[in-house]
N, C-alpha and C positions, 0 to 999 in steps of 0.2 A: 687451090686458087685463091687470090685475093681480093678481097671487094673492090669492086671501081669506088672512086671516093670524089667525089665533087666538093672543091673549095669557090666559096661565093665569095665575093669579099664586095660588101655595100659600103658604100660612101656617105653617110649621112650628115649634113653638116650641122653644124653646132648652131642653134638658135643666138639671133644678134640682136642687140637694145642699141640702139641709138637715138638720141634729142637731136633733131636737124638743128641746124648751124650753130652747135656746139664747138668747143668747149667753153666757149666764152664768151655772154651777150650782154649785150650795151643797151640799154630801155631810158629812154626820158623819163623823168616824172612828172607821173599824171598820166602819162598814157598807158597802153594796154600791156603787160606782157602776155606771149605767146609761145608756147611751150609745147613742142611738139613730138610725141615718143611712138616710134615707129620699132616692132619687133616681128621678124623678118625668119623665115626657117624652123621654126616651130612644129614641131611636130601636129598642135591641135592650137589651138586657139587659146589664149592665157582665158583663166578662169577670172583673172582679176589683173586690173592694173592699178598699182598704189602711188601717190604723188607725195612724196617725203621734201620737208622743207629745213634742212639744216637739221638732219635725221630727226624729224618729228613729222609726223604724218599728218599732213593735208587734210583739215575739216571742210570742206562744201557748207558750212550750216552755222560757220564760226561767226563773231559780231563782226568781224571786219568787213564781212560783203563783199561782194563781188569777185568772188571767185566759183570759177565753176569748170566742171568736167565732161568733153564728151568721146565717148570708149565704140571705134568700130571693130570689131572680131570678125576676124578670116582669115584666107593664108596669108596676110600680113598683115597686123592688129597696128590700129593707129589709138594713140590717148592723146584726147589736145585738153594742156589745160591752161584756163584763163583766169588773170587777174586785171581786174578794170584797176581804173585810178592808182597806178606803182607808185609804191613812196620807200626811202630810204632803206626803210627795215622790210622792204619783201629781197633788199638783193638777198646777198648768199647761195649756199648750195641746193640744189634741187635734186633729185632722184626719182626717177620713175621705175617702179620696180613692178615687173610681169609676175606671176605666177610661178611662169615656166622656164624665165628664161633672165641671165644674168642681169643688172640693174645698169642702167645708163645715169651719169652725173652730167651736169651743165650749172657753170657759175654765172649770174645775173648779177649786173650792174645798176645798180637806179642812179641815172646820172641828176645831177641838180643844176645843169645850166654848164656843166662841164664839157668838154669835149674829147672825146675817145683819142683821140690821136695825140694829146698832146701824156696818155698814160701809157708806158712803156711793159706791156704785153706783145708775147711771142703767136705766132700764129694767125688766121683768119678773124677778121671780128666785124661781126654784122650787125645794125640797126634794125630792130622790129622785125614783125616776120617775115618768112617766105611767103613766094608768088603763092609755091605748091599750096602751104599753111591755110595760108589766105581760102583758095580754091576748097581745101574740105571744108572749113568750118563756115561757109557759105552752103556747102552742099549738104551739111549736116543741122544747121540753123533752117534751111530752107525743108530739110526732109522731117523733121520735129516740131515746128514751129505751124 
């Protein structure tokens, strides 16, 4: 006789990094940027989430001030990080890289008085943050504070 054989076949999906309204933001200067990394499908919670600035990792404690991080862990881990007062040299590239799960990129613009539309970029491009944005780091300032 032959054994009965039972094939399973599980679907697990692949862990996702995304910065909301990426790939590419437009920040006045002087005002806030907002940076929001959202990882999604994760088998466990990232142990860590790292904020890389033109591949160099993100000090919290550096002279320049005002910048900061706040990291919720669950089955979808949110990192928001903030920089008060944007000036020329915070654009560039950004990276927020999970533990566990691939690294999401978003290019920052610190405009000078310029105006987004009249620069010739493909795709969606938004001013400041989301509503959503907006709504954690009120509910996250308000649950800390």
């Amino acid at each position: 006789m032959c054994p009965n054989i039972t094939c399973v076949i599980v679907n697990v999906p692949e862990p996702d990094t995304e910065i909301v309204g990426g790939p590419e933001l437009f920040i006045d200067r002087g005002s806030t940027i907002n940076l929001t990394c959202v990882v999604r499908h994760s088998p466990e919670p990232p142990a860590y989430i790292f904020w890389n600035h033109n591949d160099i990792i993100i000090s919290y404690s550096s002279s320049r001030g005002g910048v900061s991080v706040a990291t919720e862990r669950g089955e979808t881990s949110r990192s928001v990080l903030l920089i008060q007062k944007a000036k020329p040299s915070d654009s560039g590239n950004y990276q927020c890289n999970p533990s566990n799960a691939r690294p999401a990129n978003v290019t920052v613009h610190v405009l000078n008085g310029e105006h987004p539309e009249a620069m010739q970029h493909a795709g969606n491009q938004r001013m400041g943050p989301s509503l959503g944005a907006l709504a954690f780091i009120s509910y996250v300032l308000l649950a800390y504070c």
